[in-house]
C-alpha positions as CSV (number, residue, x, y, z in Angstrom):
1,X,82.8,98.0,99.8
2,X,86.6,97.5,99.8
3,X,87.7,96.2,103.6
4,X,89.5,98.9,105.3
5,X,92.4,98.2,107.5
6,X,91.5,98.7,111.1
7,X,94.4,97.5,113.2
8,X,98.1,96.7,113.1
9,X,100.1,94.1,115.4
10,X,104.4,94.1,115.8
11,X,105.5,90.7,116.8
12,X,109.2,90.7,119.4
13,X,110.6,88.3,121.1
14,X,111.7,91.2,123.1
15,X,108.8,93.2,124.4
16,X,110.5,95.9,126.2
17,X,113.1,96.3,123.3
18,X,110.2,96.9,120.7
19,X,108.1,99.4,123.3
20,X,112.5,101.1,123.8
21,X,112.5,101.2,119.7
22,X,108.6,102.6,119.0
23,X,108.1,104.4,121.8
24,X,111.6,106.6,121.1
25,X,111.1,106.4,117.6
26,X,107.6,108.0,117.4
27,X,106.9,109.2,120.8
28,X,104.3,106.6,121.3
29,X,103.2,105.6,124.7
30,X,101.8,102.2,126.2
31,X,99.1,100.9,128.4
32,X,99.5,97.3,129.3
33,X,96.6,94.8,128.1
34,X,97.3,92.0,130.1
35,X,98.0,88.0,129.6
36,X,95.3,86.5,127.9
37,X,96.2,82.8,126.4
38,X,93.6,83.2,123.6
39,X,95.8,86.1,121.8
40,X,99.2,85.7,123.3
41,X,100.8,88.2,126.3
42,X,100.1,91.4,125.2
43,X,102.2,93.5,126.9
44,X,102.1,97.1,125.1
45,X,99.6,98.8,123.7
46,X,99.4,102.0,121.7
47,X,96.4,103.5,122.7
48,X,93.6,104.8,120.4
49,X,94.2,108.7,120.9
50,X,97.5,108.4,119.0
51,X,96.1,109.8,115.0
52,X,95.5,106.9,113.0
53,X,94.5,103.0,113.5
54,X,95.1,101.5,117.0
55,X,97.5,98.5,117.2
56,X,99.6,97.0,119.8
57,X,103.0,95.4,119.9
58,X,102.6,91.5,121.2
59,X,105.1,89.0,122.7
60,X,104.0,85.5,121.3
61,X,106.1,83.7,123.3
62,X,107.0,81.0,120.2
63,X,107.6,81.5,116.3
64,X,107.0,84.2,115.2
65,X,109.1,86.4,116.9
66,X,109.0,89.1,114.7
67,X,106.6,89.8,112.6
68,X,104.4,93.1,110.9
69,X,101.2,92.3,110.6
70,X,97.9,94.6,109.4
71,X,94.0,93.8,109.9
72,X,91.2,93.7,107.3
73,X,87.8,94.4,108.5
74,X,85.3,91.9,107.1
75,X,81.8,90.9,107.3
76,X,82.3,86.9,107.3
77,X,85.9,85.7,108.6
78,X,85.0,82.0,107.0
79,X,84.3,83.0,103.8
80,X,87.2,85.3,103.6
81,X,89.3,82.6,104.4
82,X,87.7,80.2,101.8
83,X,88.3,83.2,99.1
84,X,91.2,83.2,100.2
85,X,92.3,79.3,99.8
86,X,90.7,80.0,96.0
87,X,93.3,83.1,95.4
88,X,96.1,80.8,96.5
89,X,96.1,81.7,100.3
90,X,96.4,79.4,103.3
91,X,94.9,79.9,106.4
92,X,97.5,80.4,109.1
93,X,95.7,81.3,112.7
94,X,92.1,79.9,112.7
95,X,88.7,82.7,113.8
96,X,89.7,83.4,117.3
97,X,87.7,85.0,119.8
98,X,89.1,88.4,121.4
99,X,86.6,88.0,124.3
100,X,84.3,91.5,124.6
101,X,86.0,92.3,121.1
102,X,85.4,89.8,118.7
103,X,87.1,87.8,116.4
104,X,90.2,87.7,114.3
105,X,92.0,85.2,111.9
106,X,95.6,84.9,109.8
107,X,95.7,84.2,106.4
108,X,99.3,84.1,104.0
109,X,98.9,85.5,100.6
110,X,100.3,83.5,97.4
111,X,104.0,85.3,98.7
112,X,103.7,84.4,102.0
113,X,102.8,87.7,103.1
114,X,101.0,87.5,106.7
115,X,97.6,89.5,106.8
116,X,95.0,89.5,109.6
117,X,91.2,89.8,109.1
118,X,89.2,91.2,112.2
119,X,85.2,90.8,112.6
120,X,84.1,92.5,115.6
121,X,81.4,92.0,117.8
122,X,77.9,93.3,117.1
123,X,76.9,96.1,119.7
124,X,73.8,96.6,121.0
C-alpha cells in the first residue's frame, strides 16, 4: 500500500510571525505543545479538528529556519531510510522518538527535497 501523508511541519525562526501569517491567512488557531529537546520547541500547534492532516509550526532554534516539510507514514523507518540511500537519498535527522507518539525520521530526495517519515507507536 502506497504511504499516505499523515502530517506536515513549517520551520520559522520566528514563531509568533509564522502563527501572525497562518493563523490570519487561514483562520487557523494554536494550542501550545511545549519544549521538548527531543523534537525542538514546539510552540504552535494546529489542532486536529481543523479538515485535513494535523501539523504544527516548530521553532528549531538553529538551521533550518525555514523549512516545509510533509510526513510519510511507514511500517519500518530503517528500511525506508536504507531504500532511500539506494534511490539516491541521504538520511538527514536519524529515527527519533516522539515520546507517547512514536517515531519520526528526515530523509533528502536526489534534489534535496526534505521529507519526513513517521512510524507511530503501536496501541493497545
Amino acid at each position: 500500500m502506497p504511504a499516505p501523508v499523515v502530517h506536515f511541519e513549517f520551520g520559522f525562526k520566528s514563531l509568533e510571525k509564522g502563527k501572525a501569517f497562518y493563523g490570519g491567512l487561514f483562520g487557523w488557531e494554536f494550542q501550545e505543545y511545549g519544549p521538548s529537546a527531543m523534537i525542538g520547541n514546539l510552540g504552535g500547534h494546529v489542532p486536529n479538528p481543523t479538515p485535513g492532516i494535523g501539523g504544527h509550526l516548530n521553532a528549531l532554534g538553529h538551521e533550518p529556519h525555514n523549512y516545509c516539510i510533509v510526513y510519510a507514514l511507514v511500517d519500518d523507518l530503517e528500511a525506508t531510510i536504507a531504500k532511500a540511500k539506494k534511490l539516491g537519498g541521504q538520511a538527514v535527522v536519524p529515527p527519533t522518538e516522539v515520546p507517547g507518539m512514536g517515531h519520526f525520521a528526515w530523509l533528502k530526495d536526489p534534489e534535496g527535497n526534505l521529507v519526513g517519515l513517521w512510524k507511530a507507536m503501536q496501541q493497545g
